[in-house]
N, C-alpha and C positions, 0 to 999 in steps of 0.2 A: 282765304288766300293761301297759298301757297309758299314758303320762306326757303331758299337753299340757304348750305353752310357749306364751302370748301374753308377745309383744313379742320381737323376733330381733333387737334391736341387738348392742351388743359383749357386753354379760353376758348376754343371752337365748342368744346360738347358743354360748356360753360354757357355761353352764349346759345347752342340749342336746347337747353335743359330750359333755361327762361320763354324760348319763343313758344316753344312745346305748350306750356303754362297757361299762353294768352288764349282766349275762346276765339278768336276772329283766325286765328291761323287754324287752317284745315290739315296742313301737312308740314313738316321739317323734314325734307332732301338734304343726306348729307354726302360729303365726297372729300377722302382723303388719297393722297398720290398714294400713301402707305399703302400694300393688299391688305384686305382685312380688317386695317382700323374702322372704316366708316360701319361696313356692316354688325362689327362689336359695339360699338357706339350706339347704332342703332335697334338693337339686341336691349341693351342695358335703357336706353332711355324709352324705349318704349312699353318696357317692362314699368319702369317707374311711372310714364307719365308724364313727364314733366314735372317740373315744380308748381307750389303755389296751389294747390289740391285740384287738381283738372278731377274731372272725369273719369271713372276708370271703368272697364269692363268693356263691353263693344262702340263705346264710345272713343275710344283709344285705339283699336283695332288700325293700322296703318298709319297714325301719327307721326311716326316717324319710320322712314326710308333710306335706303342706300342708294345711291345711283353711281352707274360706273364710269364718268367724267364730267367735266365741265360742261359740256357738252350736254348734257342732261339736267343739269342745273340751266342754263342758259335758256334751254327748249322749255321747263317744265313751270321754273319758280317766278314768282312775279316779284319778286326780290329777292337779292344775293347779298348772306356777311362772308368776306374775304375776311378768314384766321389763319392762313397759310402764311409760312417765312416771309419777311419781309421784301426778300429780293422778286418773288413773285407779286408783288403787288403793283405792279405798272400794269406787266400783260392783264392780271387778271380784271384790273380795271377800265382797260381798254378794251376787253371784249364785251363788257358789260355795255360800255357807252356803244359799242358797235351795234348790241340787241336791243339797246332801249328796255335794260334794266335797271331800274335803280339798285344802286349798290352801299354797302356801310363796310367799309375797309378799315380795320384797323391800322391802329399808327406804325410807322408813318407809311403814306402813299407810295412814297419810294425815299429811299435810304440818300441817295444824293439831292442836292440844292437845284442845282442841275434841271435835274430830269422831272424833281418835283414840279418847279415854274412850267415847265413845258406842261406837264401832265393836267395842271392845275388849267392852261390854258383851254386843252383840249375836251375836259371838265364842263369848261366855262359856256363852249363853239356847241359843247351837245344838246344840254339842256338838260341832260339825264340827271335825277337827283342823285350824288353823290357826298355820303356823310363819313366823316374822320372820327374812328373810334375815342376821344378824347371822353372814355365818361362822366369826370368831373364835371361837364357841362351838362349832363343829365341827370345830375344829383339833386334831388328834390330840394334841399337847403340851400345848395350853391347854386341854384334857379332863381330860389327867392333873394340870396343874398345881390346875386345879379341886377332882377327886378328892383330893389330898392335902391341901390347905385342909379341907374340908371334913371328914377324916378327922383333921383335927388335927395332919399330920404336923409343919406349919411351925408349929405353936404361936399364942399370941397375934400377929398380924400386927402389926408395929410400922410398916413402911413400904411404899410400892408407887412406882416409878418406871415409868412408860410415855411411850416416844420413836415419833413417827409422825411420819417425811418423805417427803414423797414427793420422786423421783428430779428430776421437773420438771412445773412448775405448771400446770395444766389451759386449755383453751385459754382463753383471754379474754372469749371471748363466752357463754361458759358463768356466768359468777361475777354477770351477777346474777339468775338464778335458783337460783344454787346452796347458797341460805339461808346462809350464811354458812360460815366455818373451822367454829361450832363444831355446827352441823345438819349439815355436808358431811363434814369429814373427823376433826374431834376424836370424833364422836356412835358413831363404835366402840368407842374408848376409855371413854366415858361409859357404855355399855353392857359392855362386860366387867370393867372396874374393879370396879363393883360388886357383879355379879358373881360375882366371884372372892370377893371378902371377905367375899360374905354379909351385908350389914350394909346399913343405911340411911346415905343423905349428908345431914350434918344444915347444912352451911356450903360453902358456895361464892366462891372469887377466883378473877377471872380477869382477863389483861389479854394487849393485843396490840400489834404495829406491824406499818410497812409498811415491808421490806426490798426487798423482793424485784422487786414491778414498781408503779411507782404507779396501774394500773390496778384494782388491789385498793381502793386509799383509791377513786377512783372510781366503782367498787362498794359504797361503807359498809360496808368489808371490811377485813379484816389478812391477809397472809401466814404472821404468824410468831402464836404465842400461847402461852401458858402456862397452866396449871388448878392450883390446889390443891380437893383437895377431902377435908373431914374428918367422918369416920364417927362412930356413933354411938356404938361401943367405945373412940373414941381417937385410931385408926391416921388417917395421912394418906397422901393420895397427889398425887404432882405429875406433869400431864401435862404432857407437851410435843409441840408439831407446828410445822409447817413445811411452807412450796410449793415449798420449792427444796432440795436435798442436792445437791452436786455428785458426790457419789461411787457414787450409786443410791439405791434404793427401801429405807427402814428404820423397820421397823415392829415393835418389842419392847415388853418388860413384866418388871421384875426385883421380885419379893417378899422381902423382908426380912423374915423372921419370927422369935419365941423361938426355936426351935430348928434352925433351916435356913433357909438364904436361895437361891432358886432365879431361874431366867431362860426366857423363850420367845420364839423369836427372835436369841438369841446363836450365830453361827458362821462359819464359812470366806467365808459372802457377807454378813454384816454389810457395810456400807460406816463402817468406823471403822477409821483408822488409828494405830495404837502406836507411842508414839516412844520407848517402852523399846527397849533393846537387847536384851533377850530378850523383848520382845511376842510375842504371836500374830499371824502373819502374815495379811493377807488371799492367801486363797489360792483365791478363784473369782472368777470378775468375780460382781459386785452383783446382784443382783433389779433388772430395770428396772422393774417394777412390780407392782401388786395382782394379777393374774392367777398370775405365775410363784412369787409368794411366799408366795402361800395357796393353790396349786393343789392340794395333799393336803387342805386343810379343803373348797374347794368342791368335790372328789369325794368326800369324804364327807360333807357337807350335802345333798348327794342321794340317798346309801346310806341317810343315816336318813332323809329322806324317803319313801322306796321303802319303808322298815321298818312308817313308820307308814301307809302306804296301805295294807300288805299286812296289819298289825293290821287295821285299820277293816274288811277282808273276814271275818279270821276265819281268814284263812291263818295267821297268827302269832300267838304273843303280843304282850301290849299295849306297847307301847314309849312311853316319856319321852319329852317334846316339849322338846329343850333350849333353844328362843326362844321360846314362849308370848309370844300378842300382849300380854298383860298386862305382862309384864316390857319392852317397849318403848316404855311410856307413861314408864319411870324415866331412859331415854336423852334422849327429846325435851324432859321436863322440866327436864334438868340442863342441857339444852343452849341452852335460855332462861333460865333462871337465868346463865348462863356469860357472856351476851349483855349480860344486865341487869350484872351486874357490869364487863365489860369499859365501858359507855358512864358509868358511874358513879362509876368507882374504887376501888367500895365493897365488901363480901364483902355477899352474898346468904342469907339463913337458909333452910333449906331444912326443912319439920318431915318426924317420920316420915310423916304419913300422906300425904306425898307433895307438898303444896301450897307454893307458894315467896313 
């Protein structure tokens, strides 16, 4: 098959270095509005290959391409990843549903509430596979940890802990487009939490400071933040994040349930250290970042991708879409709820049927 990429920044040629990888993809189409990036792009990854040792020598030979618009991707690819700004992501998802391509958009589908529920509808009326870059949900651990929730293993969920730092805080000039901690970096957590637990979030706290660089307050921004959010069974969960960890990239989720309490994201490159005498040592340097720490989730956010392109022909059976645009209306909602509490002090009601 055939895979386009519009937009070849850091997660676009990210994302094409992985498809590049799979043997079932024949070709990676890429297209950036930039001149030049996509053909450089394509220059360097087809030099390398792909990741994950493909093939090399005439085997390789045209794996990866330039093409010079959308338009070409539309015409040529039997699936489209949109990595482009996020303000382009309505149109570019609408022409998709227009071609009867599946598409895998990253977050979010479009940047207002608004025009998400719309889009989400329009989604819904096509029938086009359309999947929300949420990779956490295609993390091998957080699959299983998933599968076992929902199997009943861990029992009634009594509590959920999830910790997101990152190593060091994004550049500066980024943060005030970057909707905020809780659109920008909590809005994972908002979307997996949930989830995992299967449940509606019926209450919302949240609150924040600025530790870290006062460029943040500058922004109408916090560094540091916290979440409580309480489900509709009971269970609570308290998130936490952060622009700065001195010790690297950490990004976990511990479930405390009736009958098992589990973790994803616990190991040798945690950046946490134990001042037991018999701790667990850190024993690898840290994840420096979102790339190196979810690198098994976003080579297989493309596998299932690839699975559900190749259902939509008829080559396969029909495969589960594990980020359905529907389910990232529940992220961006909480994640204004989050906002409204943080500027209020107040907890935010959230009902089931979604409205805050």
């Amino acid at each position: 098959m055939r895979i386009g990429v519009a937009g070849v920044g850091r997660i676009g040629t990210m994302h094409a270095t992985h498809l590049a990888s799979l043997e079932r993809v024949e070709q990676v189409l890429l297209f950036d509005p930039v001149p030049g990036r996509a053909e450089l792009a394509a220059d360097v990854l087809g030099g390398e290959g792909g990741a994950g040792g493909r093939a090399s020598g005439a085997d390789r030979d045209g794996l990866v391409c330039a093409v010079p618009d959308v338009d070409a991707l539309l015409r040529d690819a039997d699936g489209l990843l949109v990595a482009t700004p996020t303000t382009t992501h309505p149109e570019l998802v609408r022409r998709c549903l227009a071609a009867g391509v599946p598409v895998l958009c990253e977050k979010p589908i479009a940047s207002d509430l608004t025009e998400m529920a719309a889009l989400v509808e329009e989604v819904e009326r096509s029938g086009v596979p359309v999947l929300v870059g949420f990779q956490r949900r295609f993390d091998p651990p957080m699959v299983e940890l998933h599968r076992r929730i929902a199997e009943g293993a861990l029992g009634t969920i009594y509590q959920v802990h999830a910790v997101g730092f990152d190593a060091q805080p994004p550049d500066l000039a980024y943060l005030p487009t970057s909707g905020g901690i809780f659109r920008d970096l909590l809005i994972h957590d908002l979307d997996a939490v949930p989830w995992l637990v299967g449940e509606p979030v019926t209450e919302v706290y949240a609150s924040g400071s600025v530790l870290v660089d006062p460029a943040f307050a500058d922004a109408d921004d916090v560094d540091n933040a916290v979440v409580l959010l309480r489900f509709a069974g009971g269970a609570h969960a308290v998130l936490a994040a952060g622009r700065h960890d001195p010790l690297g990239y950490d990004h976990r989720i511990e479930v405390l349930g009736e009958k098992d309490s589990v973790s994803v994201g616990l190991g040798p490159r945690t950046p946490l250290r134990s001042l037991e005498p018999d701790g667990p040592p850190v024993s690898a340097p840290a994840y420096p970042g979102f790339p190196e720490r979810f690198g098994r989730a976003y080579l297989n956010e493309m596998r299932v991708f690839t699975d559900i392109v190749a259902a939509g022909t008829g080559v396969e059976d029909e495969v589960v879409n594990p980020s359905p645009a529907r389910d990232s209306l529940v992220s961006l909602r909480l994640a204004e709820a989050c906002e409204r509490s943080r500027r209020s002090g107040a907890p935010v009601r959230v009902d089931v049927g979604g409205q805050t």
